[in-house]
C-alpha positions as CSV (number, residue, x, y, z in Angstrom):
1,X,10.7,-2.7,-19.7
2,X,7.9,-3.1,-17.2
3,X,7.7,-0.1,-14.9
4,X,8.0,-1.3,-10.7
5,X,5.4,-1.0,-8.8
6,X,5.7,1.4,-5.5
7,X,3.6,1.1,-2.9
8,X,2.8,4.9,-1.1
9,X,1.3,5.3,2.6
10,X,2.0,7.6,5.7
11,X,0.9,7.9,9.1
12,X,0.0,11.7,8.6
13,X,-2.7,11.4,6.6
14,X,-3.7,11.0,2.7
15,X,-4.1,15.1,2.1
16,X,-0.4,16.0,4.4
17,X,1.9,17.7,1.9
18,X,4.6,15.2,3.2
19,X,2.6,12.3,1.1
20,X,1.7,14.2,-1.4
21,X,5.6,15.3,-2.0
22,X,6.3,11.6,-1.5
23,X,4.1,10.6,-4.6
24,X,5.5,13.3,-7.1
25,X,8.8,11.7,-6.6
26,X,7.9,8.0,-7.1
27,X,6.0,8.8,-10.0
28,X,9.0,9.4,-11.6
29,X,10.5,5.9,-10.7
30,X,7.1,3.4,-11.1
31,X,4.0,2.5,-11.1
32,X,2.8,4.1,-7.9
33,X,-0.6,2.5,-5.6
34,X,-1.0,4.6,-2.6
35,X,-3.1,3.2,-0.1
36,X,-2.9,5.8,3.6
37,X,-5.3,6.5,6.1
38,X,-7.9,8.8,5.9
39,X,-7.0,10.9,8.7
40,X,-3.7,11.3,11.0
41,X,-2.7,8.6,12.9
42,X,0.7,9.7,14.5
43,X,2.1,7.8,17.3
44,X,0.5,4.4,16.6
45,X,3.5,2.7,16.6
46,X,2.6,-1.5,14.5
47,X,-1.2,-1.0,15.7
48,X,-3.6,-2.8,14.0
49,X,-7.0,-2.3,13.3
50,X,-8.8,-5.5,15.2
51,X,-12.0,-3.8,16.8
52,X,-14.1,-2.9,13.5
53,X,-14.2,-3.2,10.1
54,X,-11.4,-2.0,7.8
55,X,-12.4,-0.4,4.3
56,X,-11.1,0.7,1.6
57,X,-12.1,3.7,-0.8
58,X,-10.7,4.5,-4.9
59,X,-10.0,8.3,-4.6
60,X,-8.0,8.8,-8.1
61,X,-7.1,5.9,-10.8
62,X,-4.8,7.3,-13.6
63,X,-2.0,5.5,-15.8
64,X,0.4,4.2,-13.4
65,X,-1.4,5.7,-10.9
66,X,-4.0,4.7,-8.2
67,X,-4.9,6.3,-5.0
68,X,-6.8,4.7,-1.7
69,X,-7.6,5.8,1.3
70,X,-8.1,3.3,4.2
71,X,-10.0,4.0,7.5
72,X,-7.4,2.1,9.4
73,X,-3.6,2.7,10.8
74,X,-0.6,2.3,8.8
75,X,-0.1,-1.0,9.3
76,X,-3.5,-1.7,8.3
77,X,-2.6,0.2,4.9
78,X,0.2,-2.2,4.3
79,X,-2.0,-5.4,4.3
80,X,-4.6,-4.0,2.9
81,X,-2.2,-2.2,0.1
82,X,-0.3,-6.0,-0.2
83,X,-3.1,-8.3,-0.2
84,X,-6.2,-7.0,-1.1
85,X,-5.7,-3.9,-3.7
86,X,-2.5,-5.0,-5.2
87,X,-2.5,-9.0,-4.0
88,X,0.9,-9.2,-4.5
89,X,3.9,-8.1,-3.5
90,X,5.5,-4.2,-4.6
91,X,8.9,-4.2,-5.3
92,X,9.2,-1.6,-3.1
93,X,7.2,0.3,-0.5
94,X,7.8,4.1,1.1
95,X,6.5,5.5,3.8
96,X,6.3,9.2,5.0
97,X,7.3,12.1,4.5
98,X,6.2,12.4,7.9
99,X,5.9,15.7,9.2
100,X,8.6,15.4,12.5
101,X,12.3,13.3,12.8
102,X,12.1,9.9,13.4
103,X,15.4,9.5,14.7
104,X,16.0,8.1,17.6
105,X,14.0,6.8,20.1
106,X,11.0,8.3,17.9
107,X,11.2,5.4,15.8
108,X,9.4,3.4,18.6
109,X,6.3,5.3,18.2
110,X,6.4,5.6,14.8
111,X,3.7,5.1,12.0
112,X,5.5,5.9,9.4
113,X,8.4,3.4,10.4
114,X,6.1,0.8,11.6
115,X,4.2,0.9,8.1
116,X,8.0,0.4,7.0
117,X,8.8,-2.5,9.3
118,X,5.8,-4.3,8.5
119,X,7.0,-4.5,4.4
120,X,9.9,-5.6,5.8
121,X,8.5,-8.8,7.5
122,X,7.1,-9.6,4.2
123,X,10.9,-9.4,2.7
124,X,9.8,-6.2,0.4
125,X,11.7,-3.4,0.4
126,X,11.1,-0.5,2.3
127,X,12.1,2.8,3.5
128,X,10.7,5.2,5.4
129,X,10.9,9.1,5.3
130,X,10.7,11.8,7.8
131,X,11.4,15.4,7.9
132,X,12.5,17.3,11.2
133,X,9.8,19.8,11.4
134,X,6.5,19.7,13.1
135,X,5.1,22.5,11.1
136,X,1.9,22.2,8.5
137,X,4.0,24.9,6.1
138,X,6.8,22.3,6.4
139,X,9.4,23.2,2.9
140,X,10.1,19.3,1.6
141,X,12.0,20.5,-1.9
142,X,15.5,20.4,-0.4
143,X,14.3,16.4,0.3
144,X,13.0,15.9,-3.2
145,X,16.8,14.8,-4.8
146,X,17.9,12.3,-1.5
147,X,14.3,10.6,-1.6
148,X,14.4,9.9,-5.2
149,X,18.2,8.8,-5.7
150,X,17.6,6.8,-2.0
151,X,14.9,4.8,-3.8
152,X,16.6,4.3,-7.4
153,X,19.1,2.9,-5.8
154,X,17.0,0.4,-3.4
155,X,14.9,-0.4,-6.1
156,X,17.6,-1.4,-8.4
157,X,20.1,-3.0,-5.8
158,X,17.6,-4.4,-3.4
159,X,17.8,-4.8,0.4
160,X,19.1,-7.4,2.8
161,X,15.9,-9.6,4.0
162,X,14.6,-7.9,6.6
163,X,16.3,-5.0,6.8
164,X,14.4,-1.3,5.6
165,X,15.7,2.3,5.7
166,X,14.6,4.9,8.5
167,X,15.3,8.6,6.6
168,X,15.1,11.8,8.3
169,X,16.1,15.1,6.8
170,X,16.7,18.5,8.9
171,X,15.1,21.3,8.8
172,X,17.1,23.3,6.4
173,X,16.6,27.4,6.8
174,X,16.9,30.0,3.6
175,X,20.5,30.5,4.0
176,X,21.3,26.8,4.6
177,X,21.9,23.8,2.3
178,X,22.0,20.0,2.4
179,X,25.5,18.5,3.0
180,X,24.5,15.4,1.6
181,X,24.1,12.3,3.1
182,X,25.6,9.8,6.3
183,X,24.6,6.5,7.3
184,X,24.2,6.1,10.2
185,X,22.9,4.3,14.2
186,X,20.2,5.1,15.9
187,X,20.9,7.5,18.7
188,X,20.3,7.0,22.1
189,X,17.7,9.4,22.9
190,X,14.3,9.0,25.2
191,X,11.2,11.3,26.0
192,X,10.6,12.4,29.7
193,X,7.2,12.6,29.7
194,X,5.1,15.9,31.5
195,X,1.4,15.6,31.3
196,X,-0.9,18.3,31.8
197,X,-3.5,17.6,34.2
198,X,-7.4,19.0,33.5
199,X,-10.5,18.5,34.7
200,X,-14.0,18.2,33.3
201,X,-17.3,20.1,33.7
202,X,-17.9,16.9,35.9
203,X,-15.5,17.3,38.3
204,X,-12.9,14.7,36.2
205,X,-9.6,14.6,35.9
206,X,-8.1,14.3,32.4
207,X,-4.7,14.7,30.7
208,X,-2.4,15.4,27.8
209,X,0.7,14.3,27.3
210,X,3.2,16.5,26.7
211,X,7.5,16.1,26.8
212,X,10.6,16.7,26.0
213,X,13.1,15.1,23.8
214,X,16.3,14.0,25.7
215,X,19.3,13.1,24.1
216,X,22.9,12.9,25.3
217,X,24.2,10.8,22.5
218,X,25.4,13.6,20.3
219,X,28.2,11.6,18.8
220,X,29.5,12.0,15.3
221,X,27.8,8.5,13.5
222,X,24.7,8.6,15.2
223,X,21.5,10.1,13.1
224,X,20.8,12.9,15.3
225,X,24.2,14.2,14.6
226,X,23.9,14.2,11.2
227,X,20.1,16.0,11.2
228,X,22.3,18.7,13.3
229,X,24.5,19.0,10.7
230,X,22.3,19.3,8.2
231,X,22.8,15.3,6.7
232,X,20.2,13.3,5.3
233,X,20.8,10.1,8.6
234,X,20.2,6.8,7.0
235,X,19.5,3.7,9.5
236,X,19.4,0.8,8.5
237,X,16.6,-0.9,10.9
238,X,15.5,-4.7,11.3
239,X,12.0,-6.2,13.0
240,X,14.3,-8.7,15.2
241,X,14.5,-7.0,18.6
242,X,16.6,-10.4,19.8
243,X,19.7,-8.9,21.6
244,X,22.3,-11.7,20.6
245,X,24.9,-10.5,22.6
246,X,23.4,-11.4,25.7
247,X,22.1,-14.5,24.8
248,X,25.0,-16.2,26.7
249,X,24.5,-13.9,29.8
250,X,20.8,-14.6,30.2
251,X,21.4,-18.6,29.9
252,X,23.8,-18.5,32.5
253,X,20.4,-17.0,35.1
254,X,19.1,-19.2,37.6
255,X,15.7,-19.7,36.2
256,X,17.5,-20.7,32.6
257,X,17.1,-24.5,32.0
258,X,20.5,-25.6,31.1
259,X,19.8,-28.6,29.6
260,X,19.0,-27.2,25.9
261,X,21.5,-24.5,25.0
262,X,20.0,-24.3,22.0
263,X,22.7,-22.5,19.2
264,X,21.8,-19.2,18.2
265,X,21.0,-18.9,14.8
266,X,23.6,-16.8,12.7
267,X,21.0,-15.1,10.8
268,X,16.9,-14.5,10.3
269,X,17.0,-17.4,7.1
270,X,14.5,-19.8,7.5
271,X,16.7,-23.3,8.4
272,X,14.9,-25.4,5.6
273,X,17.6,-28.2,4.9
274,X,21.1,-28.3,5.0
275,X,21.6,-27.9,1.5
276,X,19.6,-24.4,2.1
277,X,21.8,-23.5,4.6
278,X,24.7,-24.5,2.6
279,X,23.5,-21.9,-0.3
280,X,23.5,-19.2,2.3
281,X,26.9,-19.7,3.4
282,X,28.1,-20.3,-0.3
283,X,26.1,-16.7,-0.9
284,X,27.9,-14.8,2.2
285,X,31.6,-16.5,1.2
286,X,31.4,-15.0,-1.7
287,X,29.7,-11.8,-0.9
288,X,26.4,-11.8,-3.1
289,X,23.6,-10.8,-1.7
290,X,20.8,-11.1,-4.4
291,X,17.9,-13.7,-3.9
292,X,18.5,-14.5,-8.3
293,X,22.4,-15.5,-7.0
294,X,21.1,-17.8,-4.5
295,X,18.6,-19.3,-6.6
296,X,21.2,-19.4,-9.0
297,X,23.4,-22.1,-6.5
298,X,20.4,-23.5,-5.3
299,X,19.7,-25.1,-8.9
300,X,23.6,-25.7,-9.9
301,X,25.0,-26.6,-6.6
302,X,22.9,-29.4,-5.6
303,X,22.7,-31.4,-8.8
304,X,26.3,-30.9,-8.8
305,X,26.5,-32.9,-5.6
306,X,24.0,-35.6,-6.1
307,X,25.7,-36.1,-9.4
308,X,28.7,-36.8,-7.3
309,X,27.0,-39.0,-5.0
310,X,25.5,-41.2,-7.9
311,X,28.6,-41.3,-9.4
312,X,30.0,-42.8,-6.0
313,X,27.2,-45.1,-5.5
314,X,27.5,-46.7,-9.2
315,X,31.4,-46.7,-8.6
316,X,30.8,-49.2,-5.4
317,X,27.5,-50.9,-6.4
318,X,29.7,-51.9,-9.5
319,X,32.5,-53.5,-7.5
320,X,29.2,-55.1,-5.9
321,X,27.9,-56.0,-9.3
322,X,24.6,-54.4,-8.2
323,X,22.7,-52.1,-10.9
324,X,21.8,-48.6,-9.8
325,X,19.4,-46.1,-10.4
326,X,19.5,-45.1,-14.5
327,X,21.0,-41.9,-14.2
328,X,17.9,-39.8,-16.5
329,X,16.0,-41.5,-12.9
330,X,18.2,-40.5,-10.7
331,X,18.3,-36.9,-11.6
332,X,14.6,-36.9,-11.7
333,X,15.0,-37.6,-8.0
334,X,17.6,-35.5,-7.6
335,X,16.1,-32.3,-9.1
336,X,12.2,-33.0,-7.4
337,X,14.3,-32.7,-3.9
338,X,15.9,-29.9,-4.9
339,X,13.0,-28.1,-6.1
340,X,11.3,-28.7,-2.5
341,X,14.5,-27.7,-0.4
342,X,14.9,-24.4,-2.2
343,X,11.6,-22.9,-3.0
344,X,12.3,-20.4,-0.6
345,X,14.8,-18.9,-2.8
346,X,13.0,-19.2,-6.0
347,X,9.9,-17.7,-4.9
348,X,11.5,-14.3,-4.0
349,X,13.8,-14.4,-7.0
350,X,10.8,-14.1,-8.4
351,X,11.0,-17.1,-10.7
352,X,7.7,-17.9,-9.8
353,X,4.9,-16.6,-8.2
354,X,4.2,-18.4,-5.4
355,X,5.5,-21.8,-4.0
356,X,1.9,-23.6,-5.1
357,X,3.6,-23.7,-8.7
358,X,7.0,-25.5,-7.7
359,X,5.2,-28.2,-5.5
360,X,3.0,-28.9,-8.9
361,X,6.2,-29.5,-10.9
362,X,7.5,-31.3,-8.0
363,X,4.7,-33.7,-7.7
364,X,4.6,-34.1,-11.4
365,X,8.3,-35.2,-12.0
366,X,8.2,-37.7,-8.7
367,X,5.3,-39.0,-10.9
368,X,7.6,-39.5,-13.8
369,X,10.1,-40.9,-10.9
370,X,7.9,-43.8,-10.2
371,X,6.8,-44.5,-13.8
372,X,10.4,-43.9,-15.5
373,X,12.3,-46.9,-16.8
């Protein structure tokens, strides 16, 4: 059975122990590429690296193994990591163990996460990891058993499109021990900002920021309650910062033009065809959520129905005594249209490779269409 492949990077660094801990624990579970930037680059949230050039250097190649550091942010890592040392997708990418919680509010700022959130716009799976303590003697073994049997599991059940994992464990003292695991929201927490004024040998001002983590949402479900209680707080997260609810409100503003109340789309599924969005309501009714289910309906379900339809149009161009379509030329039709419609699914089904490969068979069975007798 072919090993998966894991894709590795951070925000803290390639040498933080937090990586480093992170990489022992996937090698267990894959074929693991690390690709993480050659020095810290906390609190630089999705940046990208636009102003000069990004490269890439092999620090260690073993079996299963490879390791790259990258002189951009984490971001940066992901591209790079997806499309130019692996050029493909991993079936899943992790992120962290960054040295500080990204619960919260923190995830905002995050590297780690946005390394995370990035995979997930590409529909790969990803989770992120954090631990709640600032220190460079950070302990990460009472982590080692939640990141591994987190990951199994995503790598063997998969993840909603566009949805990753935000992880943070607590600082856990001597005396103290895990309690296990909650999922969990995001509390509502914010930094008030303090920033410490200086001035230079020529007479400028500069500044450091500095702060304080505020947070009154202590409630039981949120992740920064379970860090306090010593839970590992899973979030699920998503890139679509669209706030649906208010929608509605927001049209009903002055400067809203009212002539297009455009419907709000039920989910982030690309709106291909109506039998594509038939497959994804066929897939929620009956509560699947694999991409090999839907490509699954997307090849049975639609021949089922044109092979209804044809039988309906020979049925009535009979009583017309009009000849149809052969029915080996029909489905030739039928199944090229198909194909087209649903390449969505079958691509990240992994069927195929890429989409390049279905138009082929496309265009060569509309050939066959045209030719067939």
């Amino acid at each position: 059975m072919k090993k998966p492949t894991i894709l590795v990077t951070n925000d803290d660094g390639i040498t933080a122990p937090g990586i480093r801990v992170l990489i022992k624990v996937m090698r267990q579970l894959g074929e693991v590429v690390v690709v993480a930037p050659d020095s810290p680059r906390s609190g630089q949230g999705h940046a990208i690296t636009v102003a000069e050039p990004l490269r890439v250097k092999l620090i260690a190649e073993e079996d299963d193994y490879r390791e790259y550091s990258c002189n951009g942010t984490p971001v940066d890592c992901v591209k790079l990591g997806t499309q130019i040392v692996l050029r493909r997708k991993p079936d899943l990418l992790v992120s962290g163990i960054n040295h500080g919680s990204n619960a919260s509010i923190n995830v905002v700022y995050s590297g780690t996460m946005a390394a995370v959130l990035e995979a997930a716009i590409d529909k790969i799976p990803a989770i992120g990891y954090s631990l709640n303590d600032y220190s460079a003697k950070a302990v990460f073994s009472h982590t080692e058993e939640y990141v591994k049997q987190i990951a199994a599991d995503v790598l063997e059940n998969g993840l909603p499109d566009g949805v990753c994992l935000n992880v943070n464990f607590p600082k856990i003292r001597e005396e103290e021990k895990m309690q296990g695991i909650k999922v969990c929201r995001q509390a509502m927490g914010s930094w008030v900002e303090e920033f410490d004024e200086r001035t230079d040998p020529r007479g400028r001002n500069y500044y450091w920021i500095t702060g304080v983590f505020s947070n009154p949402d202590h409630k039981e479900g949120t992740d920064t309650w379970a860090l306090e209680h010593n839970y590992a707080a899973v979030v699920p997260m998503k890139f679509d910062f669209t706030h649906h609810e208010a929608i509605e409100k927001v049209r009903s503003m002055s400067f809203a033009d009212k002539s297009k109340a455009d419907p709000v789309p039920g989910n982030n599924q690309p709106e291909h065809s109506i039998v594509f969005n038939s497959m994804i309501f066929l897939q929620k009714a009956l509560k699947k959520n694999s991409y090999a289910f839907g490509a699954f309906l997307a090849v049975i379900a639609p021949v089922v129905f044109l092979f209804l339809i044809h039988f309906l149009f020979g049925f009535f161009s009979g009583l017309a005594n009009v000849r149809p379509y052969g029915i080996d030329k029909f489905y030739l039709l039928s199944i090229s249209i198909n194909l087209l419609l649903m390449r969505y699914y079958l691509v990240n089904a992994k069927f195929v490779k890429t989409g390049k490969s279905i138009l082929a068979v496309t265009f060569i069975l509309m050939i066959l269409f045209f030719v067939f007798e």
